[in-house]
C-alpha positions as CSV (number, residue, x, y, z in Angstrom):
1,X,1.8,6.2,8.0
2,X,2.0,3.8,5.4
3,X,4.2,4.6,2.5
4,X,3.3,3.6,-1.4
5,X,5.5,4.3,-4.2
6,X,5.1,4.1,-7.8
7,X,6.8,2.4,-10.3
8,X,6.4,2.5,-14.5
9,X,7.9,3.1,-17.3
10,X,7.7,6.6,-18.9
11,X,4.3,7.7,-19.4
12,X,2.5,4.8,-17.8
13,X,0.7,6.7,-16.0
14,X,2.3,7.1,-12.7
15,X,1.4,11.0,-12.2
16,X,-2.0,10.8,-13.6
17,X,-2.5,8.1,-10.7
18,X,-0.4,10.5,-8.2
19,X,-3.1,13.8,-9.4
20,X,-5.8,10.4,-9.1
21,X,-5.0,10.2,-5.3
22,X,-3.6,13.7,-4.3
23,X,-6.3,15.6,-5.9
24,X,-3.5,17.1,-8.6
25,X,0.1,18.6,-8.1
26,X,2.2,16.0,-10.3
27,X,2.7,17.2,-14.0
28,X,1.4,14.7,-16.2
29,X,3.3,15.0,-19.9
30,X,3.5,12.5,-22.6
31,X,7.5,12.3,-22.8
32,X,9.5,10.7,-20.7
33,X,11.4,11.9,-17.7
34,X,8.3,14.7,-17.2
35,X,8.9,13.5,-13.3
36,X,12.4,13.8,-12.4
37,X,12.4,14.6,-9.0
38,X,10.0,12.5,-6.9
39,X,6.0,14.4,-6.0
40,X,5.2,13.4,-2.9
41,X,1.9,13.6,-1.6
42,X,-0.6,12.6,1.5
43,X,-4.3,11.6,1.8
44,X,-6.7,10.6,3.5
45,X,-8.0,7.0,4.3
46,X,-11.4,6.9,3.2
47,X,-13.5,5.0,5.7
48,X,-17.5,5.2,5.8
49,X,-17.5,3.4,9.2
50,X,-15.8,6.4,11.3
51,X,-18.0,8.8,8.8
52,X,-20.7,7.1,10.8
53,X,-19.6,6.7,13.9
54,X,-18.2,10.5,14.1
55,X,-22.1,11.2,12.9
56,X,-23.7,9.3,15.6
57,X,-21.7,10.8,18.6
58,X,-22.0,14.4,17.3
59,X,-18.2,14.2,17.0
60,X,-16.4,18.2,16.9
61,X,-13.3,16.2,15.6
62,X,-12.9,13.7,12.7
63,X,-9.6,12.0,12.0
64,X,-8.8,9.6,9.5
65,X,-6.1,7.3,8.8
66,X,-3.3,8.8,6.0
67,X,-1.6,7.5,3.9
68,X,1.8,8.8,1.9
69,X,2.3,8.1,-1.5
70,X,5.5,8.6,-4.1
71,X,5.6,9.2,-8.0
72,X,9.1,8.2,-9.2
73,X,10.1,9.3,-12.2
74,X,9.9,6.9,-15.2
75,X,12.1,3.2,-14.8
76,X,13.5,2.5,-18.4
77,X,15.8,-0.5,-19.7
78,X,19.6,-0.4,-18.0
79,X,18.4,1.6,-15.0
80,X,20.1,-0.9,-12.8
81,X,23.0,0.1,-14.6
82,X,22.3,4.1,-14.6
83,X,20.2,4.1,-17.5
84,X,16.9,7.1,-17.1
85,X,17.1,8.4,-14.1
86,X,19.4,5.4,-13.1
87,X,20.2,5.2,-9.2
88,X,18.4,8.4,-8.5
89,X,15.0,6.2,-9.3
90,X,16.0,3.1,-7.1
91,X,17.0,5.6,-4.6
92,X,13.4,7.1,-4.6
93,X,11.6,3.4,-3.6
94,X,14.0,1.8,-1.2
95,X,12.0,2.9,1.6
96,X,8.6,2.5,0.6
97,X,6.3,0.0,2.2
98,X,4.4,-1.2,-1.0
99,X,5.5,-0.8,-4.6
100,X,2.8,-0.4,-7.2
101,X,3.5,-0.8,-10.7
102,X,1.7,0.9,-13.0
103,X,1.6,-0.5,-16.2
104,X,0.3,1.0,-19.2
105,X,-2.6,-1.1,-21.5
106,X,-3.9,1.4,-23.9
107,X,-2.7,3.2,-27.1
108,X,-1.5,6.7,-27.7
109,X,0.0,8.3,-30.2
110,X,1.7,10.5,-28.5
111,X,3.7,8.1,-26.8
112,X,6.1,5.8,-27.2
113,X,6.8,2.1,-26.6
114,X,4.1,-0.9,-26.5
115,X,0.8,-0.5,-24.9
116,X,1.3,-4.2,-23.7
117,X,1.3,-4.4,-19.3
118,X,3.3,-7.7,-19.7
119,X,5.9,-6.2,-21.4
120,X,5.7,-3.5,-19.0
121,X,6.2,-6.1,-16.3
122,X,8.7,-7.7,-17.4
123,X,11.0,-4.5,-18.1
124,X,10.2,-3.2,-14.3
125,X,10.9,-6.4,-12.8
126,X,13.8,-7.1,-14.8
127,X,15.3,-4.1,-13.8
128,X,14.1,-4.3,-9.9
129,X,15.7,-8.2,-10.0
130,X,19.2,-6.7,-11.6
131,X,19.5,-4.2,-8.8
132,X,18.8,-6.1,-5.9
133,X,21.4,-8.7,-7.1
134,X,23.7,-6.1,-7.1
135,X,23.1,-5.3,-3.8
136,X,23.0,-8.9,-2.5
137,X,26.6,-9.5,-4.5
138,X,28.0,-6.5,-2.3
139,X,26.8,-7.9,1.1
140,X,26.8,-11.5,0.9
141,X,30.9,-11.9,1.0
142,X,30.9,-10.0,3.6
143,X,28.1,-11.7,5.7
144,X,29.6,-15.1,4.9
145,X,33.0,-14.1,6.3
146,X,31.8,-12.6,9.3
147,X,29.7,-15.8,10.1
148,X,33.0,-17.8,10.6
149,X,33.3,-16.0,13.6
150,X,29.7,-15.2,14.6
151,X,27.4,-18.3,14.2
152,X,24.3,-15.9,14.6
153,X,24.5,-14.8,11.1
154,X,24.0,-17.8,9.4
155,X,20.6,-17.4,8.9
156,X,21.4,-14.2,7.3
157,X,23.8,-15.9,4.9
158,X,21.4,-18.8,4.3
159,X,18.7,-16.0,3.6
160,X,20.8,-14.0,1.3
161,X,22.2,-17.0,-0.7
162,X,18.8,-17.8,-1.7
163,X,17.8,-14.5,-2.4
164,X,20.6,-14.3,-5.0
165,X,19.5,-17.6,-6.5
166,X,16.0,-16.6,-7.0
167,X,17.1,-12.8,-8.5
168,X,19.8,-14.5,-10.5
169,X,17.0,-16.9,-12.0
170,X,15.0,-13.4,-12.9
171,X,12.5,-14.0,-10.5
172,X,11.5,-11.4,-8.0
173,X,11.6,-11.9,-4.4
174,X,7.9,-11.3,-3.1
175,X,6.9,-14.0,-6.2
176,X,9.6,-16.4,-5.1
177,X,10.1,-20.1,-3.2
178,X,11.7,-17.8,0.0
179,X,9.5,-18.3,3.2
180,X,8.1,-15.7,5.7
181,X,11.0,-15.8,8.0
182,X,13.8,-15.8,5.0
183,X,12.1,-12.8,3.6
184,X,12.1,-10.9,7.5
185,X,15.5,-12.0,7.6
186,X,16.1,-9.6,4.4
187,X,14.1,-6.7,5.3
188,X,17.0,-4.6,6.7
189,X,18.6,-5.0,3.1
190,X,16.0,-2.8,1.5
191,X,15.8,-5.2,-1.6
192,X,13.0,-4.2,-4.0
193,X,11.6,-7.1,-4.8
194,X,11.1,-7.7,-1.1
195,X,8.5,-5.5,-0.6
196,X,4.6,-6.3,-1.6
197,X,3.2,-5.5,-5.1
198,X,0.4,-4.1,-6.4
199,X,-0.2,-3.4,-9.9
200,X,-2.5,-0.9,-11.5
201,X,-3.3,-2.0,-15.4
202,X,-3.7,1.6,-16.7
203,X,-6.4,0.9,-20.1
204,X,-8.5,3.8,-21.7
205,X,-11.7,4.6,-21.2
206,X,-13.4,1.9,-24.1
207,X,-11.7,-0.8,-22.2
208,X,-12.9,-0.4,-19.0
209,X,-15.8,-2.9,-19.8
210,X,-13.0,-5.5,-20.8
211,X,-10.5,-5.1,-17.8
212,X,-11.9,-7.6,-15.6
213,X,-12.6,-10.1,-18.1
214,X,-9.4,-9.7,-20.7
215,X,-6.9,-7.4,-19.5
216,X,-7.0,-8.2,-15.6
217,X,-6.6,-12.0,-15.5
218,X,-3.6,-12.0,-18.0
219,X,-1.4,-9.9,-15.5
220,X,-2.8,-11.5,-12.4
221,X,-1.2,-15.0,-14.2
222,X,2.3,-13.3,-14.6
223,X,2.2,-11.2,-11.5
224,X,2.1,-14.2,-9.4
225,X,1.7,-13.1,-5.2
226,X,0.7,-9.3,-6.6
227,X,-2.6,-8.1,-6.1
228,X,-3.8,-6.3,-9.5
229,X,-6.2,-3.7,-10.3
230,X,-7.6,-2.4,-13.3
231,X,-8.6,1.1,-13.8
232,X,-9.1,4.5,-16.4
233,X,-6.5,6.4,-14.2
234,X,-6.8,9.4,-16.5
235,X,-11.0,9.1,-15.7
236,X,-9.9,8.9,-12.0
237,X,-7.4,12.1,-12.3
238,X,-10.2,14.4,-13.9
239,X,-12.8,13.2,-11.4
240,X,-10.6,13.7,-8.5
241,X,-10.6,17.3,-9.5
242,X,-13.8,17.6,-9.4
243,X,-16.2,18.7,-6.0
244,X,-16.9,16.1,-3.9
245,X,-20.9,15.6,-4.8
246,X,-19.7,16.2,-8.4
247,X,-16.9,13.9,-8.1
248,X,-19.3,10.8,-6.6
249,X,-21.7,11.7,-9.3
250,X,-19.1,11.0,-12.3
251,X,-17.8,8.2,-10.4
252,X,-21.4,6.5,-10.8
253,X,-21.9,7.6,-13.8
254,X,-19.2,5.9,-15.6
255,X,-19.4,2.9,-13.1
256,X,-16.2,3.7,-11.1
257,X,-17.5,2.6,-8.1
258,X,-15.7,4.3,-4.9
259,X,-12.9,5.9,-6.9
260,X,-9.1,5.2,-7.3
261,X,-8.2,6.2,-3.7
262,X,-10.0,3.8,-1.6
263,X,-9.3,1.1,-4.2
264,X,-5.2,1.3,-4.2
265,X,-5.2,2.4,-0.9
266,X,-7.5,-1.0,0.6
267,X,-6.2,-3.3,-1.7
268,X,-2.0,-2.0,-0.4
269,X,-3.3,-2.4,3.0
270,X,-4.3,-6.0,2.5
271,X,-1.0,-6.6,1.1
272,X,0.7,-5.3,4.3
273,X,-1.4,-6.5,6.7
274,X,-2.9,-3.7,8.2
275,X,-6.2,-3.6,9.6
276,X,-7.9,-0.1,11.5
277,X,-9.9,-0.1,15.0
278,X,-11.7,2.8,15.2
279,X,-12.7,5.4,18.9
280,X,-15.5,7.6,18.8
281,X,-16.6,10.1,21.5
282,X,-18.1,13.7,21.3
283,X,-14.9,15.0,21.2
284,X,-13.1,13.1,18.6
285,X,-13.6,10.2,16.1
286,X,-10.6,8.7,14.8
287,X,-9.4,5.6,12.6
288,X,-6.1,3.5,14.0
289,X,-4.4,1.5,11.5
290,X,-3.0,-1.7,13.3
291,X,-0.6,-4.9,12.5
292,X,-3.2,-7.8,11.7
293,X,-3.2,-10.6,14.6
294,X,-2.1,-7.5,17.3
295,X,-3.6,-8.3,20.4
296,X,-5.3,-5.5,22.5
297,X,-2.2,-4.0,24.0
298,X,-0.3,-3.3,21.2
299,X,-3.6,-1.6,19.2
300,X,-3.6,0.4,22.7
301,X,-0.2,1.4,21.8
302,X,-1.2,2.9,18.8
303,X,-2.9,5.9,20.2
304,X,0.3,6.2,23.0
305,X,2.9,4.0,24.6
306,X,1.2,4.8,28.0
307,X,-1.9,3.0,26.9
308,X,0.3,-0.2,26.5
309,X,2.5,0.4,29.4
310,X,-0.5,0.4,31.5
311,X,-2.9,-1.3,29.6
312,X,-5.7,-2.6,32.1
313,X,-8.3,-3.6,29.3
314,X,-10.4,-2.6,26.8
315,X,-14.0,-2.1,26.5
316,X,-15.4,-3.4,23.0
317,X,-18.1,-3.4,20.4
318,X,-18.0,-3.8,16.0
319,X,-18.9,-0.5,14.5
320,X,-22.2,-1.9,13.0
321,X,-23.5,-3.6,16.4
322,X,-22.5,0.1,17.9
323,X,-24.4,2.1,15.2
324,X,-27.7,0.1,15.3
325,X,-27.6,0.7,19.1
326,X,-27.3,4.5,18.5
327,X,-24.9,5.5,21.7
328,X,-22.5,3.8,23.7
329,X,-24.1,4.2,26.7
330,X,-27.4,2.4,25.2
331,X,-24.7,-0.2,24.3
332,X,-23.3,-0.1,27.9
333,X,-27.0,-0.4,29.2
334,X,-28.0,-3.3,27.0
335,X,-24.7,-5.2,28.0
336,X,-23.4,-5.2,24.3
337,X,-19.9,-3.9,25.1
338,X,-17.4,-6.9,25.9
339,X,-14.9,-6.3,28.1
340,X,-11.4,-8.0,27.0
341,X,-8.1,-8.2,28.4
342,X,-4.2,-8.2,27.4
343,X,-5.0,-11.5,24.9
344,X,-7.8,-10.2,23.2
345,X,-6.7,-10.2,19.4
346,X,-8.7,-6.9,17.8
347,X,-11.1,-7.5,14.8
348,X,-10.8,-4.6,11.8
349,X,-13.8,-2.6,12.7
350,X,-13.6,-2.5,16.7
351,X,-14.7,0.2,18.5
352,X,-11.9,0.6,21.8
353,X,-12.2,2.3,24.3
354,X,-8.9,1.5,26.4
355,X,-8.4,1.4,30.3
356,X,-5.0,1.7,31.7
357,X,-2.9,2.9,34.2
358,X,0.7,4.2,34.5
């Protein structure tokens, strides 16, 4: 399950977003520090496809993907040096697979500090930068000592010497000049900055119209590698709230589109890399989320080791080419289903159905 956590300063607008996705739970008060323990909360993947699918083949079962998400409480100025919620807030991310920043762009009264996302940005990422060079100034020495002796860590030395030059130039490490395999190299660190961004430009309802146009492209140019949205997340909270027809129907109304759930949630699996196959059957339907690039065994691994152990191959047709048909077996009779073997790289939006043996 993939794991998103949010970052902000106070009263950004990081449990608004958590009550956007969750459907409600986080309290959402205009001083800071309202979150001081983290809400933690689980949804759904929204996905029309299996909707479809699970319709066509009468499905008693429907499962989609989930997803886990965080609201930390508010970052402030000094928290690399216990300032806020200090430790307890770096603490809360360190694990997460994608941070998303949430970054306030409209103005209220009732709270304090700028309504300006760059600033914003520059505060969290500030902050971010001075903690993972803390952590990079505690291991390094050590690496670097113990590769006198064991050549193999070089690499690791090599990756962590330039992830101190880049954090000690204030520049984040998913924005920097590191490659691919130096930033791999640094996963087991846990660095911050290491993991991908995706930031959420919070605006009030008037500015929605100018959030593509103004607002949006201004962040994108100082974001760098992030991917950034633009949304009303207090719009988003009160809709998700809402029944679901009534919910799709203020959604549309106000020109929403989709909704904040499928939004943050497609655009963080982009940023990881993830892609979802899908099975369908009387019995079940059910969404996979897979590594983009996996080949056919490891997606068969995703539903149970056995399937890869003993994967023979894999019978396999898009969703859409499936759906127009009607059935599998009018897919089968029609010779529409290809079968592939153990190099077969899987497309987002395969329909699997896996033959093995163990």
């Amino acid at each position: 399950m993939e794991r998103f956590g949010f970052v902000g300063l106070p009263n950004a607008g990081k449990s608004s977003l958590f009550n956007a996705l969750a459907g409600g739970g986080a309290l959402a008060a205009p001083y800071p520090f309202a979150t001081k323990d983290p809400n933690v909360g689980r949804a759904r993947v929204p996905d029309a496809r299996l909707d479809a699918l699970a319709a066509m083949s009468k499905s008693k079962n429907v499962v989609h993907a989930a997803c886990e998400f965080m609201d930390i409480g508010g970052l402030v100025a000094g928290a690399s040096q216990g300032e806020g919620l200090g430790n307890k807030f770096l603490a809360g991310i360190r694990e997460v697979d994608t941070i998303v920043y949430v970054l306030r762009a409209f103005e209220d009264d009732d709270v304090t500090g700028p309504p300006d996302p760059i600033e914003h940005l520059t505060t969290v990422e500030t902050e971010l930068c001075l903690a993972d060079l803390a952590t990079v100034d505690s291991q390094l020495p050590k690496k670097d000592k113990l590769s006198r002796l064991d050549k193999s860590l070089l690499p690791e030395v090599a990756a962590l010497t330039a992830a101190r030059q880049a954090l000690d130039d204030g520049v984040p490490l998913y924005r920097s000049n590191l490659n691919d395999d130096q930033r791999a190299i640094l996963k087991p660190a846990f660095l911050l900055t290491n993991k991908p961004v995706l930031a959420v430009v919070n605006v009030a309802e008037e500015d929605l119209e100018d959030v593509e146009a103004k607002i949006k492209p201004v962040v994108e140019e100082m974001a760098g590698k992030a991917d950034v949205l633009g949304m009303c997340v207090q719009l988003e909270a009160e809709a998700a709230q809402l029944p679901e027809d009534e919910r799709s129907e203020m959604l549309e109304a106000l020109g929403l589109g989709e909704g904040a759930l499928p939004r943050v949630v497609h655009a963080a699996y982009h940023l990881l890399g993830r892609r979802t196959f899908l099975t369908t059957g009387e019995k079940e339907s059910r969404a996979w989320t897979f590594r983009a690039g996996a080949k056919a065994p490891e997606c068969a691994g995703v539903i149970h080791s056995d399937f890869e152990r003993g994967f023979i191959r894999a019978e396999v047709i898009h969703w859409d080419t499936l759906l127009e048909l009607g059935s599998w077996n009018r897919a089968k009779e029609v010779g529409k289903l290809r079968v592939e073997g153990k190099d077969y790289e899987v497309v987002d939006g395969d329909v699997l159905d896996i033959r093995f043996n163990v």
